[in-house]
Backbone bond lengths (Angstrom), bond angles and torsions (degrees), N, CA, C in turn:
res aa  C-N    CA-C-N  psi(-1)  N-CA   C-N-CA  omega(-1)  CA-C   N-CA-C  phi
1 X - - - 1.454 - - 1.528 108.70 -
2 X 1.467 115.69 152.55 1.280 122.85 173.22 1.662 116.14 -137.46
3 X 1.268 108.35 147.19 1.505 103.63 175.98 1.537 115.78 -120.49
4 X 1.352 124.63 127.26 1.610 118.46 -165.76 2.114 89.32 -117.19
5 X 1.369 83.38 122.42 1.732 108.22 -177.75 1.742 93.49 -89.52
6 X 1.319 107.44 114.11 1.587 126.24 160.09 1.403 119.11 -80.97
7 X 0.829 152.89 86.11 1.434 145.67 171.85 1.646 113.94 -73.63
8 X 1.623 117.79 128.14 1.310 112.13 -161.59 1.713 87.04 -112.66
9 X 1.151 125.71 -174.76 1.491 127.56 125.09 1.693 99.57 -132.67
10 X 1.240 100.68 132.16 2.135 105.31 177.95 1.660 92.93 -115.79
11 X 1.404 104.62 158.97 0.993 125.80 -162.57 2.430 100.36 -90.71
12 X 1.552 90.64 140.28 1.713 57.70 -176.41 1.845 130.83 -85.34
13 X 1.266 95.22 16.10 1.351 93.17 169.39 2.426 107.56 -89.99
14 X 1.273 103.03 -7.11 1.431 109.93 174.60 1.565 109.56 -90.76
15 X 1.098 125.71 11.62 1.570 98.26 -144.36 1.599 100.21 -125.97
16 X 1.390 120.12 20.03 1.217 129.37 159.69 1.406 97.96 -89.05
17 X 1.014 122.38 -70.33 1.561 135.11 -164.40 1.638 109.88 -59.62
18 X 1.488 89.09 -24.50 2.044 83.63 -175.22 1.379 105.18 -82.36
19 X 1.727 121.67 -35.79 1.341 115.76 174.45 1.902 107.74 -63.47
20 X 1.280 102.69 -54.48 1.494 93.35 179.63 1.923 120.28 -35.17
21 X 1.280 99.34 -47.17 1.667 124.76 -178.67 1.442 92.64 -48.19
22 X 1.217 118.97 -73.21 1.244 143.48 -156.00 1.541 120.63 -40.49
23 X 1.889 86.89 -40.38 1.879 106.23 167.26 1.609 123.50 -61.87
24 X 1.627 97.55 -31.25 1.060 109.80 -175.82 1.262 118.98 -77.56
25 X 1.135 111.29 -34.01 1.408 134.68 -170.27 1.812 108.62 -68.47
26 X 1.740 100.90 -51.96 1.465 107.75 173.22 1.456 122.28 -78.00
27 X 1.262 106.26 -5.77 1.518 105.56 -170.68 1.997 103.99 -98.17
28 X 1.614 115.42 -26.91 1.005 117.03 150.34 1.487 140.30 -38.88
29 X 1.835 100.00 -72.31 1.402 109.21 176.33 1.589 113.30 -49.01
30 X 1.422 127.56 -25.40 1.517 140.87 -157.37 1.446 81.65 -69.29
31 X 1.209 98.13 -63.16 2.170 101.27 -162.15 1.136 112.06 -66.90
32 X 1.724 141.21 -33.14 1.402 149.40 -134.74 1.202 96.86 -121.37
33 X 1.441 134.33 -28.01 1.582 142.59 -139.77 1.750 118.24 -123.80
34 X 1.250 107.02 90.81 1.418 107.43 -171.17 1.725 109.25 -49.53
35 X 1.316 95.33 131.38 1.936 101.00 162.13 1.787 89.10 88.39
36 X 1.516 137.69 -24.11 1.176 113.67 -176.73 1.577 120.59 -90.88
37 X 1.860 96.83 149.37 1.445 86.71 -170.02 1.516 112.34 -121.84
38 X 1.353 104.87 42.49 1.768 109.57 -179.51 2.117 111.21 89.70
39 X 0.924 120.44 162.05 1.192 146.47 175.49 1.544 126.89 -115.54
40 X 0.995 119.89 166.21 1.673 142.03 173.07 1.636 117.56 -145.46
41 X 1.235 116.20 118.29 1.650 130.34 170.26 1.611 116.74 -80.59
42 X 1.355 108.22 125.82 1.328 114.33 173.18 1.445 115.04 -107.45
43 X 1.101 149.22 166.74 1.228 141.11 -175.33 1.786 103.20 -158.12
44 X 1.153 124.71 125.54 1.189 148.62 -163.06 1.832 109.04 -69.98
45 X 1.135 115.22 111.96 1.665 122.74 -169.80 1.695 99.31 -44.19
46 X 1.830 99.61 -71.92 1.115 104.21 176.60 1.753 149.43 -40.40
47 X 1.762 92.49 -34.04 1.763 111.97 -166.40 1.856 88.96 -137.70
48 X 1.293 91.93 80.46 1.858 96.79 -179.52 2.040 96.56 -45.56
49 X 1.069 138.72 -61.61 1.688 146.02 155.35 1.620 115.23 -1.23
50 X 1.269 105.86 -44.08 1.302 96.72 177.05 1.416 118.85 -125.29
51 X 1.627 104.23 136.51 1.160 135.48 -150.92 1.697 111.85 -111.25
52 X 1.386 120.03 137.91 1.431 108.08 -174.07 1.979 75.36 -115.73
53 X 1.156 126.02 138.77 1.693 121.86 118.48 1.075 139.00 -114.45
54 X 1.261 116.51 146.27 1.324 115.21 -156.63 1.870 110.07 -130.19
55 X 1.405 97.51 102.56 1.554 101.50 173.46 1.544 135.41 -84.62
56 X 1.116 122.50 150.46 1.273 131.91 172.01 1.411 115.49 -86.51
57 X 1.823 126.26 128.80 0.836 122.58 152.72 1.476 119.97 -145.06
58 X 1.469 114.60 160.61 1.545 123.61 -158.04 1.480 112.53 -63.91
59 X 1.749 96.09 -34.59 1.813 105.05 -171.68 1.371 97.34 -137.64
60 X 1.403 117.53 159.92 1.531 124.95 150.05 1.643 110.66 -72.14
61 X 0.738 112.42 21.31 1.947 112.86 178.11 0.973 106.11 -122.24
62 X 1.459 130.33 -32.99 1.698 137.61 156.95 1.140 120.76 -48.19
63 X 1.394 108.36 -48.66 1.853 118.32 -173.95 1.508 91.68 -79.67
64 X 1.305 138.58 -25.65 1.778 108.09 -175.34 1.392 106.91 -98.57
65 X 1.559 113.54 -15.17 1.226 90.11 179.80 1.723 117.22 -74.07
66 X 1.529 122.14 -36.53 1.410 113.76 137.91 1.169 128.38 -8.57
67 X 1.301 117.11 -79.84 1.472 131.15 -171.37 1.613 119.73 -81.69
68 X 1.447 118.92 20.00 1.178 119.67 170.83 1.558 126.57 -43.95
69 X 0.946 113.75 -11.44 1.962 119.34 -173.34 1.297 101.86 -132.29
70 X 1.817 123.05 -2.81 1.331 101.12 177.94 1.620 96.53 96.82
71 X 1.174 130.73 -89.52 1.449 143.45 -150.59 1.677 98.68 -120.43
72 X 1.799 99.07 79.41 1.766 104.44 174.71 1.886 105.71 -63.81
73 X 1.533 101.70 159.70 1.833 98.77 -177.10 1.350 92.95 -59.81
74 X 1.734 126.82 -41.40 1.516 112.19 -165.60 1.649 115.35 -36.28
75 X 1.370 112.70 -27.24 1.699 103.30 -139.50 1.585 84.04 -111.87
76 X 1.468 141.63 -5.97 1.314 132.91 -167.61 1.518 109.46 -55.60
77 X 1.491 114.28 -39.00 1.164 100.70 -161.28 1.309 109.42 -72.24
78 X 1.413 132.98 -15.45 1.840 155.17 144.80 1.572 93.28 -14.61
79 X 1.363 105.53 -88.39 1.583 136.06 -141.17 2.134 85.40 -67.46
80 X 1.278 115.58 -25.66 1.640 100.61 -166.43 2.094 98.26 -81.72
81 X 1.597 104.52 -13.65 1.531 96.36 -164.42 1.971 87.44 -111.67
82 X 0.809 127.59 -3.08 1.503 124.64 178.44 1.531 123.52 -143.30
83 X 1.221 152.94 152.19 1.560 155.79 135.70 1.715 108.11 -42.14
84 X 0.616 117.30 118.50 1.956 126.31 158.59 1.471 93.54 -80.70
85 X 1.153 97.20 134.06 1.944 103.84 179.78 1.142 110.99 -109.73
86 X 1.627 103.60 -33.86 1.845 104.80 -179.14 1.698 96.92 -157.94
87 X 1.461 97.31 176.53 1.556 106.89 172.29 1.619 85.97 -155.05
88 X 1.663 97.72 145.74 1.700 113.58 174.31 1.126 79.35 -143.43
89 X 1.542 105.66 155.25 1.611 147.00 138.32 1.263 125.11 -87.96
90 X 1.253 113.79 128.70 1.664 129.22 -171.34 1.402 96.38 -121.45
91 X 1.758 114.05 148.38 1.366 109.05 155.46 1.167 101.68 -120.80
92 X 1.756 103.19 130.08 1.467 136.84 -167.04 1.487 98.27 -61.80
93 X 1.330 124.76 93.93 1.614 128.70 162.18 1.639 111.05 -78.47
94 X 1.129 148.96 -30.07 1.697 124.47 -175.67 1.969 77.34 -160.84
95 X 1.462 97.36 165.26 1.432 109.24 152.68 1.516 95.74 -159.38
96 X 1.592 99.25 129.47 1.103 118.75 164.93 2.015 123.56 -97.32
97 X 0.927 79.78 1.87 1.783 93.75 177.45 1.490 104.97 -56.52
98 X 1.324 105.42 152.15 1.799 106.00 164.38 1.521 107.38 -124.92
């Protein structure tokens, strides 16, 4: 498994609608998207604007073939209400979460 950390900053007049979007957005790729296994949004105490999400996927060959251009159509409607600042790849060593 791998997890790729998005870092957004949204503007705060966007940032109802981008999280709303955002559900939509992750709950899509889950069903449509080989190897993906859904996401979780974090949102920053200090700078309510910036946004980490952070997806799950089965392989690193899953997530690029997705991400072949950088900016898949799934995620446009993302990128028109916020900036993406960065993207990292992690390899998922333990989760103790429930």
């Amino acid at each position: 498994m791998i997890r790729i950390v998005y870092t957004w900053q949204v503007p705060p007049e966007n940032l109802e609608l981008f999280i709303e979007t955002w559900k939509i957005t992750t709950t899509t790729i889950h069903k449509e998207v080989k190897g993906a296994r859904g996401s979780f949004m974090l949102q920053s105490d200090t700078d309510p604007g910036q946004i980490k999400t952070i997806a799950r996927w089965d392989k690193i060959e899953d997530w690029e073939r997705f991400w072949q251009n950088s900016k898949p159509s799934q995620m446009k409607s993302m990128h028109d209400l916020g900036e993406r600042v960065s993207v990292e790849i992690f390899k998922e060593v333990d989760d103790f979460t429930k």
